[in-house]
N, C-alpha and C positions, 0 to 999 in steps of 0.2 A: 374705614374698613368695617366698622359695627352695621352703619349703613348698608353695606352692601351684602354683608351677611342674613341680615333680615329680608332682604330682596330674593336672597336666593332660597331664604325657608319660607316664605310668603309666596312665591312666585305659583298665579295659577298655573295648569295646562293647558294652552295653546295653541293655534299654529297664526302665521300670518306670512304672508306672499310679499317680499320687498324685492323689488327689481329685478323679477325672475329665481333670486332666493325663496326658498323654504325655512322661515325661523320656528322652532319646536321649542317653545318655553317650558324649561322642564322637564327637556327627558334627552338621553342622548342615544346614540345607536351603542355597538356592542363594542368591544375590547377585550385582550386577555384575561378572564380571569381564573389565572392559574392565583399560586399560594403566593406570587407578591402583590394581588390584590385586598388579601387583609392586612395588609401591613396598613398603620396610619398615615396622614398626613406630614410630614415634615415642613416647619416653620423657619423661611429665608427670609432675612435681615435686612434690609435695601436703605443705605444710609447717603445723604448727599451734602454737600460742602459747597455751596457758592466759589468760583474764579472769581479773581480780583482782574479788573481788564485796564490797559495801560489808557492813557490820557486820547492817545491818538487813535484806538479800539482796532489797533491792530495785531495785540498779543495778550494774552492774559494768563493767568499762572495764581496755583495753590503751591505755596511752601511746605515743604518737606514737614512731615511731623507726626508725629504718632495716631494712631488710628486703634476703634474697635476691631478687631479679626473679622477679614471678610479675604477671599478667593478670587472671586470678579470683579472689574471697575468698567467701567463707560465714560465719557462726558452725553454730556445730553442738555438743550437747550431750546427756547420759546418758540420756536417756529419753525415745523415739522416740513416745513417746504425749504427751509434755508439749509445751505452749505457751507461750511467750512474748507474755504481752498486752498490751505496751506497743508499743517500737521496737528495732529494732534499725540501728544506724548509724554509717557507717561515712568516713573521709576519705583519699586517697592522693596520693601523690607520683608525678608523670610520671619518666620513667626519663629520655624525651624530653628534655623542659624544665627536670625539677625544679621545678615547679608543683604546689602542693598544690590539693584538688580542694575545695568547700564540700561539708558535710554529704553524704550518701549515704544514701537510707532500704534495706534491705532486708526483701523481701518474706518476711513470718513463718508463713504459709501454708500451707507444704509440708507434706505430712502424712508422717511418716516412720515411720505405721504401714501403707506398701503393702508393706514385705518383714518384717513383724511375725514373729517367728519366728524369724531368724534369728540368729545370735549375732553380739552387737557391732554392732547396728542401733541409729544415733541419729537424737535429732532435727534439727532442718537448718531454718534460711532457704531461702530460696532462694540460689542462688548469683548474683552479680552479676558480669560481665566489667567492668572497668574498663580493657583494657588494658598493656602494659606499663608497671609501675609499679616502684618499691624503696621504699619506703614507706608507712605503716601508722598507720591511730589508729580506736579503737572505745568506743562509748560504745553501753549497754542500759538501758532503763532498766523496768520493770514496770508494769502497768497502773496505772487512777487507783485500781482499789479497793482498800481497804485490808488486805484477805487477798493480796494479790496478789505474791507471791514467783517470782523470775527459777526456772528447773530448775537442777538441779544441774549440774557438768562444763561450764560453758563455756568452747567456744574458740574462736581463730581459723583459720581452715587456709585457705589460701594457695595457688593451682597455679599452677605454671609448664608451659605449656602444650605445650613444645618447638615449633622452629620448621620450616618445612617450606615451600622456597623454591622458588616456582613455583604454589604453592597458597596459603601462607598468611605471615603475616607475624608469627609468635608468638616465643614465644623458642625457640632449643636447636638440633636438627639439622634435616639434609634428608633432605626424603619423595621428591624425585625421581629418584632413585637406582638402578642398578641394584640384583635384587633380592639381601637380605644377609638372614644371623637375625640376631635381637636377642639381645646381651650386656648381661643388667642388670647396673648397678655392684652392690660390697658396698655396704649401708647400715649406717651407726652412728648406736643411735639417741643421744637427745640424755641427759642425766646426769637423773634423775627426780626427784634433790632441786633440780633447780633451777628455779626460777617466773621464766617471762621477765617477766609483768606484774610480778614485784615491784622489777626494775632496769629503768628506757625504752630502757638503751645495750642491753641485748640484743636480739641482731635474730632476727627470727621464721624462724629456718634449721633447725627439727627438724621432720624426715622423719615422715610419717606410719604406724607401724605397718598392716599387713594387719590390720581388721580381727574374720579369721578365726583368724589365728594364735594359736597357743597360749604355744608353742616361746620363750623368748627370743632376737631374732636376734643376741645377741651369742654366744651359743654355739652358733652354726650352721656348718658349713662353708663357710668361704669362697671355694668354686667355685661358678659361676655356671651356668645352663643355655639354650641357645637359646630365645625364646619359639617355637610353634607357627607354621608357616606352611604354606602352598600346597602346599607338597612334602612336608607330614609326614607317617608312616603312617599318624596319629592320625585328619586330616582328610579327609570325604569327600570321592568323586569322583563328578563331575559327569558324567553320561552325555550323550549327545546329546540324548538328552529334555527334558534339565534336571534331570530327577530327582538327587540326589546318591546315590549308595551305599556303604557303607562298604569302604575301600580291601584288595586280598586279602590286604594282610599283616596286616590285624588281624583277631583271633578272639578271641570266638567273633561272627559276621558278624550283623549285621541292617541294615537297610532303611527307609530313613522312605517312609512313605507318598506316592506321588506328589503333589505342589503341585495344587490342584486349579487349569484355567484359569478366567481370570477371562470376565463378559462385554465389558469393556473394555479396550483398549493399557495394557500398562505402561509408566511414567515413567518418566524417566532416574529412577537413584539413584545414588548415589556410595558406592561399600560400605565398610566399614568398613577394610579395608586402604587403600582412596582416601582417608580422611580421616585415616587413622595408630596405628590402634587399636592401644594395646599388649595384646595377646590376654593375656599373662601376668598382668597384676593380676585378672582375671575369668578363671580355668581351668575352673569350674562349666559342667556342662554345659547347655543350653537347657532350658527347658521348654516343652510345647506343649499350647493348648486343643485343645478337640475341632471349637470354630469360631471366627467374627469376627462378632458379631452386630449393633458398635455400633463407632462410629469415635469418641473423644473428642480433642477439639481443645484445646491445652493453649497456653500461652504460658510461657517458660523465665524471665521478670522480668528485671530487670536492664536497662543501656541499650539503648536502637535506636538509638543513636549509633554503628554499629560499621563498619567497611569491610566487604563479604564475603569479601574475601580473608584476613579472618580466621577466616572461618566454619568452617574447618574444625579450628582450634585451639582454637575457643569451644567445637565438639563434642569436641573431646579431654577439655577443659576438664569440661565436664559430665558425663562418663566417670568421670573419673579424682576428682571430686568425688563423684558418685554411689556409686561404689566405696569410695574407700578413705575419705571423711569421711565416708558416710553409711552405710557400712556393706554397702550392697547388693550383689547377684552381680553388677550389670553395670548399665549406664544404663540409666534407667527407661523411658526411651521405644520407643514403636519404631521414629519416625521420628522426625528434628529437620528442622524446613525452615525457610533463613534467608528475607530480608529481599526476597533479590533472585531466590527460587525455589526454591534449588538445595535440593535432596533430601538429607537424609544415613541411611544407615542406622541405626539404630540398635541394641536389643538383639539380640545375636547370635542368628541358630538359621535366617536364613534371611527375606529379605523379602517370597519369598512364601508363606509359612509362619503356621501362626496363633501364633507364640509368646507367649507366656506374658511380659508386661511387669509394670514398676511404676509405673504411672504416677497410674490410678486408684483410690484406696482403697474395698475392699470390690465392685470391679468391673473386676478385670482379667481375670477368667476366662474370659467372652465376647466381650474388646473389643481394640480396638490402640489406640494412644495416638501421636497425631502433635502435635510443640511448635512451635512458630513461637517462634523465639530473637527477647528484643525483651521490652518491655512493652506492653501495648494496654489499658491501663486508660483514659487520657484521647486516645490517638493511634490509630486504628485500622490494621491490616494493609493495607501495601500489595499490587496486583493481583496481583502477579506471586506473592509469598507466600503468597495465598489460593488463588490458580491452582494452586499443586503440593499445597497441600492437599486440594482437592476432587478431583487428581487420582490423590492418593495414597491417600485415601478410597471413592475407585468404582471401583480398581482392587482393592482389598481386601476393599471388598463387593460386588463382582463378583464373586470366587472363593466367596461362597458365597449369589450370588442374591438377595444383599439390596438392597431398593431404597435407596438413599443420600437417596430424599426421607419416607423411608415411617416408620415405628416400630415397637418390640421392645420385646420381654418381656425383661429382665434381672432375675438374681435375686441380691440383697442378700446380700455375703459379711458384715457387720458390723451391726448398729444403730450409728443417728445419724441426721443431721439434712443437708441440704442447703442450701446460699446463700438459696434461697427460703422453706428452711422447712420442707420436704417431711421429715416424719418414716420413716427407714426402719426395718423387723425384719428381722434375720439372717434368710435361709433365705426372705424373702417376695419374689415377682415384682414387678417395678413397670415401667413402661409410660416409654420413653426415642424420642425420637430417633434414629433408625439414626446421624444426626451431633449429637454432642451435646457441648458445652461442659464441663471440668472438672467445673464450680460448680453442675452439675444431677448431679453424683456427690454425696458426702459435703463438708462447710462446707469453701469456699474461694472466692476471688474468680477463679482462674485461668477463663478467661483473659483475665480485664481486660472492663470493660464495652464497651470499643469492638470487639473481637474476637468477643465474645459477640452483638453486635450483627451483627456479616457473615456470622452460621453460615447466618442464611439465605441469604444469596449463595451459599457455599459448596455449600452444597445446590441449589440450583440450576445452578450449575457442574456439578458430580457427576451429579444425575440429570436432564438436560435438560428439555423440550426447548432448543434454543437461542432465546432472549429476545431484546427488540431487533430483531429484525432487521425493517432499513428499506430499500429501494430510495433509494439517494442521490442518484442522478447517471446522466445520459442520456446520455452523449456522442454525438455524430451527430446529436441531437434537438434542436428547442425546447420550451420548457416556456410553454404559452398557457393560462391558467385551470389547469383540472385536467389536461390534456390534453397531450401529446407528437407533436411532429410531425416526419418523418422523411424520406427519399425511401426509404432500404429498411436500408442499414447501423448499426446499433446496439450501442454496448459500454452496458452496464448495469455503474453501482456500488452496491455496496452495506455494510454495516456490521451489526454483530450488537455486543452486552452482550454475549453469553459470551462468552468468549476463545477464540480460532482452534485449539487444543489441542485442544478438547474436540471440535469438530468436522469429523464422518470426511469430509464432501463439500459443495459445494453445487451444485443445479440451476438452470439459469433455464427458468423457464416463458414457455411463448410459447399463449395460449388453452389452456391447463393441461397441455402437453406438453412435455415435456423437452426439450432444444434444443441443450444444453450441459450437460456436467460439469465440477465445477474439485473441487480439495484444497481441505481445510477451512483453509486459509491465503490462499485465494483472495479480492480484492474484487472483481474483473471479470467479466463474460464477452463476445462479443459474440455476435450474432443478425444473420440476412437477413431483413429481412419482405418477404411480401407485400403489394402494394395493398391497404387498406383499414384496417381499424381493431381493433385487438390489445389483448389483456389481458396484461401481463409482471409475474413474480412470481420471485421467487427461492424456494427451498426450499434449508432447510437441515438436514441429516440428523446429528443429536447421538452420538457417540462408544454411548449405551445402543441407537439404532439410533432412538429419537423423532425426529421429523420435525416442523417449522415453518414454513409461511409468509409471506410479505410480504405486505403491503397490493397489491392489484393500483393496476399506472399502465396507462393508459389512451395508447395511441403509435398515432397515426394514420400510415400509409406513402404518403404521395403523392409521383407522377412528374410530374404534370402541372403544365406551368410556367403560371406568370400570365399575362394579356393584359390590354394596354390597350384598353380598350372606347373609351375617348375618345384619339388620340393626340395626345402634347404640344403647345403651338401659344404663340402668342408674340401680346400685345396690349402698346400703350403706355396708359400710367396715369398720372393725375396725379400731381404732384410737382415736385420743382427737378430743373430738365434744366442738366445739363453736358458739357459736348462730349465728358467722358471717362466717361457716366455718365446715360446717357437711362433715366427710368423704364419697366419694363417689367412685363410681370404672365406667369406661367410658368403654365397650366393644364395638367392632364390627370386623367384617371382609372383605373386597374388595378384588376382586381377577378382571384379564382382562386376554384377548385373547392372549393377546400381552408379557406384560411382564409390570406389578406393578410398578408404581417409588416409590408411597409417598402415605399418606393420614393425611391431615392439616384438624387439627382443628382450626376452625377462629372464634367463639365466642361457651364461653365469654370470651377463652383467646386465644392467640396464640400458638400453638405448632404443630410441623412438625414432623411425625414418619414413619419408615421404611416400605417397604410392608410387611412384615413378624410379626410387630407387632399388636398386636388385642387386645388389653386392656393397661386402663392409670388412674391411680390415680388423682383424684382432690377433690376439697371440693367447697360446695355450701353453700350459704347464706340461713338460714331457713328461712321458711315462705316466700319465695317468688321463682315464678316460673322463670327459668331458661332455655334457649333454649340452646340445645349445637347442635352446627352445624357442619360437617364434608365435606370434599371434597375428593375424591381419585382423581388423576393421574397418568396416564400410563405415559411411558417415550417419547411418538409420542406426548405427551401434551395434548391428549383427557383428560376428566374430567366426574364428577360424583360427584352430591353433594344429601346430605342429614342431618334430624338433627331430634331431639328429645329432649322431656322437659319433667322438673319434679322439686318436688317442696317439699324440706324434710319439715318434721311438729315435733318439739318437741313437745312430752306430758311430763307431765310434772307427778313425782310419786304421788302428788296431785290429777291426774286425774282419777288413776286407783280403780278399786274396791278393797278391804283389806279384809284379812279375817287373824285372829290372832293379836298378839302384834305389831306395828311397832311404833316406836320413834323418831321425828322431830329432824333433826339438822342441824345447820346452819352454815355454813362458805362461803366466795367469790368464793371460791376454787368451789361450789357445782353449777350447770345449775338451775340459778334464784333464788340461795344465798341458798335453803334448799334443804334436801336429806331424808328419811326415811332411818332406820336402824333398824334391828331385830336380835332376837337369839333364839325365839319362833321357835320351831319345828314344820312345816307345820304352817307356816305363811307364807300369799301370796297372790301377786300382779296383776292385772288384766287390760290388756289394750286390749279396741276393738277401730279398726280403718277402715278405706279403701283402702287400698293404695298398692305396689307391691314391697315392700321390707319395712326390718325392722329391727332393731340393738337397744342391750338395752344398757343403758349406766350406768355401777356403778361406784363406789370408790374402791381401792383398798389397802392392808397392808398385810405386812407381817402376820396379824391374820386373815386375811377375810378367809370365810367359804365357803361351797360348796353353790348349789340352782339347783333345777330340772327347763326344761324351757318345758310349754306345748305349742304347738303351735293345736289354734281349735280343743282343749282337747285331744291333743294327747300328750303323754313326746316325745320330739324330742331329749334333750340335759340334760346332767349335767355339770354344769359352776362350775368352781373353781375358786372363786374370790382371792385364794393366792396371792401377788406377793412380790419382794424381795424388793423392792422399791416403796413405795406410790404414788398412781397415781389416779389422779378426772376426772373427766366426759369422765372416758373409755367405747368405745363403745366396748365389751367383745364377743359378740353376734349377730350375723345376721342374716338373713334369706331371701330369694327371689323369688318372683311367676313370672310366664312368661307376667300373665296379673295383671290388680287392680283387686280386690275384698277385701270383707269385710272378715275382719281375728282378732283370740282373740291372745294373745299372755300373757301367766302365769307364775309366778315365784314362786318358792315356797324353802323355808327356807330349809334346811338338818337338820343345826342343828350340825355340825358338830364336833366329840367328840377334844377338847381342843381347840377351832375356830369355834365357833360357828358362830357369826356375820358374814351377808352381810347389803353393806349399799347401794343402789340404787339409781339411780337420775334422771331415767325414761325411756321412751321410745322413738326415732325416727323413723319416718316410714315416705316413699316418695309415696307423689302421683301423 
């Protein structure tokens, strides 16, 4: 590791041309540097333990046993080309609880011929975060077929992630710090004759050699050197452009090509001083394509059970596993983006830069490589995760014109075979996805079938237009059929599928005119209409500059309040009359221009009726006046009130003129305890009043008789007071004038042969 620290503070600046690569010794392109770029260095822990393998080399296994605290494991072994075709699995101990965990699959997958070539490149599971742990147990075991032998050199290696308080929750120091260099400790490494799998009480605490190194680090110097930071000659400087250029004290001087602009905003990212990069395990300097032709979308395996505020020790994690277990110049990726969005930088040289990754085998020379940390084999990625994907995506092929829904030529650095099958030849073009999934590179399942399944979201995210988008909600308005109606004031809501990220603005149309602008984080807007009848639409304009529509709604603007064509009016109705409680009948009719909602009555009770209704039952208190008030509303909210009063008056059969027999009788049952009753033929009852309706009220049985009814000496009716069941103070009889006047109202006996009797209990009439 001392090695390679002097490499990277000795290193001239350079450039040099390898295979159509750009390498830049010395200087990187640009990255966030917001306030988590002073933070220091964070130093992860990467410790490895030798498998013990059975006799017949087809299973091998580290016993259960205590360990240094470390969050991430791997296996990893000699030969970067070899596979393990069985399982590999693993179990730990909480640091927390001391909980051991059931079985662990890790993912066998990873192809650990993307840095082929280099020295001391092995092969690798995947790595899996488990957390802070101190404990450890492994079991491999080799395919079913019968030739099928584990590779040689298995081990375990172990990171301890260092902790970095305020960001993450890992083990070791803090990242929030003012800014400091990094002082690595000496390392010793561990004694070579000795096999931890062959004793369980050995705990898995040897340091992982660089590597690259040659050198024995027991014969090295044991002074230390600051890693690389902000301030060092070595590192470029950033012009106001952005451009980085190399700093005046290094010589001989060169220039990385200006970052080309994308057509899209760039994302937050969190750059790799934000997340704790120790720069000195990776001294190597970047390499760079000549473009970014293809985005591959990868998933890192291991749990989605993580908090993100350890996200950024997961990416230490995968660093410093990538590096120093697998041998590589520096994480594979070029972006990692967790669970809950957030962006992390990854391989050095500059994030808007086309560097040179590992992520792809036989296809990193045209592409960038972005991981979502997590597995998504049976669980798919959540919004937010997919969202900084697509946006990290059309931001990077944006810079070189690529559409992110569109397709490319990529050409095959290896032969072999792909997830589907797709045979490829070294050196031949083959037709991909601008975003495309691991597992359409060379055989792997990365990333997970439910992941691979949202590329087309993703794509759609990246290259708009915006999808979804619906007009929701009218506020100001009612919604009648298909139809909105208003008086003139309207806020419009609406909602969109794509995520508000991606889009730069949105419009409301009003008959296909713009009316209003909002930020692409906007649901609302409002509008003034005019009188009449509007087409309103939103438009929503996509971060590539695509443009999308809504479904037009249909908002008619009316002022004009309703009218009652009929105004309210007040008749008495049959039914049981009570002194606190005389039947009544409520009419009217409202009609509008527009289109009717409702019309409420609000005293003297409450009730809400359809526009199509025009009459309503109720009952009044006698002897006292009554105001019944109405309101119509159109569906624009205009209104229209009116009301009308009346005041029923019992007479009482005491009151009226007699002529013939009639006989006093008395029960509760009867309006004021007494009732007359007759059976006199032409006997009859006589009531004059003033009023503009009128209803008599008798008794009724099964024997009650007929009675003629005059009304101001005309016969108008023959009542049959029959009924099947006995019934008091029915009002049998009504009648109604348009105005008051003075009116007689006569009853007179039949007489009827075997039912003779009527029994009477007076008259109601409203004035």
């Amino acid at each position: 590791m001392r090695s390679r620290r002097r490499l990277w503070a000795t290193a001239a600046v350079a450039t040099t041309a390898v295979a159509g690569v750009l390498v830049f010794q010395g200087m990187t392109g640009s990255s966030d540097d917001s306030a988590d770029s002073k933070a220091g260095p964070v130093r992860a822990e990467v410790r490895e333990a030798a498998l013990k393998v059975s006799a017949d080399g087809s299973s091998a296994s580290l016993g259960r046993r205590d360990t240094a605290p470390f969050s991430m494991l791997g296996v990893t072994w000699t030969d970067p080309a070899a596979k393990v075709s069985g399982s590999v699995e693993v179990r730990t101990r909480s640091a927390a609880d001391g909980n051991w965990t059931s079985w662990l699959p890790l993912e066998t997958d990873l192809d650990g011929r993307t840095e082929t070539g280099r020295s001391g490149v092995r092969g690798a599971t995947e790595p899996r975060w488990v957390g802070p742990s101190n404990g450890v147990e492994v079991r491999v075991t080799a395919g079913d077929k019968v030739s099928a032998k584990l590779p040689a050199g298995l081990r375990l290696d172990t990171v301890a992630p260092g902790k970095t308080p305020g960001k993450d929750s890992g083990n070791g120091t803090a990242l929030n710090a003012d800014p400091a260099a990094f002082v690595a400790a000496d390392e010793n490494p561990a004694d070579p004759s000795t096999d931890p799998s062959a004793d369980p009480s050995v705990p898995v605490d040897s340091p992982t050699p660089e590597a690259s190194d040659t050198s024995s680090p027991a014969t090295e110097p044991t002074t230390s050197e600051p890693s690389p930071s902000t301030s060092d000659s070595q590192s470029p400087t950033v012009t106001e452009s952005g451009s980085p250029t190399a700093s005046a004290s290094t010589s001989p001087s060169a220039t990385l090509p200006a970052a080309p602009p994308s057509t899209v905003p760039r994302p937050p990212i969190t750059s790799r001083a934000g997340w704790g990069a120790d720069e000195s395990i990776s001294p190597e300097a970047p390499e760079y394509n000549d473009t970014v032709k293809a985005v591959f979308v990868h998933h890192t395996a291991g749990t989605n059970d993580y908090s993100c505020t350890d996200s950024p020790a997961i990416v230490r994690s995968l660093y410093a596993y990538h590096v120093q277990s697998n041998g590589w110049k520096d994480i594979g990726y070029n972006f990692v983006v967790d669970k809950c969005g957030t962006v992390f930088e990854g391989r050095k040289g500059g994030v808007d830069r086309p560097v040179l990754g590992a992520h792809t085998y036989g296809f990193n020379r045209e592409s960038a490589g972005i991981a979502v940390i997590g597995t998504y084999t049976d669980a798919g990625a959540p919004t937010a995760a997919l969202t900084s994907v697509a946006r990290v995506a059309a931001w990077k092929l944006g810079q070189y014109k690529v559409d992110p829904a569109g397709s490319t030529m990529l050409t095959a650095g290896a032969a072999g075979n792909n997830y589907a099958g797709t045979k490829f030849v070294s050196g031949t073009q083959y037709s991909f996805k601008t975003i495309s999934g691991h597992r359409d590179g060379y055989n792997t399942e990365c990333p997970g079938t439910k992941l691979y399944g949202q590329l087309p979201t993703i794509r759609s995210y990246a290259a708009g237009p915006v999808t979804g988008l619906t007009v929701k909600s009218m506020t100001g308005a009612t919604l009648s059929g298909t139809s909105y109606y208003t008086k003139s004031a309207i806020t419009v809501g609406w909602s969109a599928s794509t995520p508000s990220a991606f889009i730069s603005k949105y419009e409301l149309l009003v008959d296909g005119k713009s009316v209003a602008t909002t930020a692409g984080t906007a649901t609302s807007a409002k509008a003034t209409l005019g009188a009449g009848t509007h087409k309103i639409q939103v438009r929503a304009t996509h971060q590539s500059g695509k443009t999308a529509t809504s479904a037009v709604a249909t908002v008619i603007a009316d002022q004009t309040a309703p009218t009652f064509t009929t105004k309210p009016n007040l008749a008495l109705r049959t039914g049981t009359v009570n002194t606190t409680a005389v039947p009544l009948t409520l009419k009217w009719k409202a009609t509008d221009t527009a289109s009717l909602k409702e019309v409420r009555l609000t005293a003297p009770v409450a009730k809400t009726y359809g526009p199509t209704t025009t009459s309503a039952s109720h009952t009044a208190k006698s002897g006292v006046a009554t105001a019944w008030s109405m309101t119509a509303y159109d569906l624009a909210g205009n209104t229209a009130a009116t009301s009308v009063s009346g005041t029923p008056v019992i007479l009482q059969e005491t009151s009226a003129t007699k002529t013939g027999t009639w006989t006093t009788k008395s029960s509760s049952s009867y309006l004021g305890g007494k009732s007359y009753s007759s059976s006199s033929k032409s006997a009859s009852l006589t009531w004059t009043f003033t009023g503009r309706s009128a209803a008599w009220v008798v008794s009724r049985a099964s024997t009650s008789g007929q009675a003629y009814v005059y009304v101001d000496g005309t016969k108008v009716a023959t009542v049959d007071l029959k009924s099947s069941t006995t019934k008091y103070r029915d009002a049998l009889w009504t009648k109604s004038w348009s105005t008051s006047a003075k009116h007689t109202v006569k009853v007179v006996v039949v007489a009827t042969s075997g039912r003779p009797t009527i029994t009477t209990d007076g008259l109601v009439y409203l004035k």
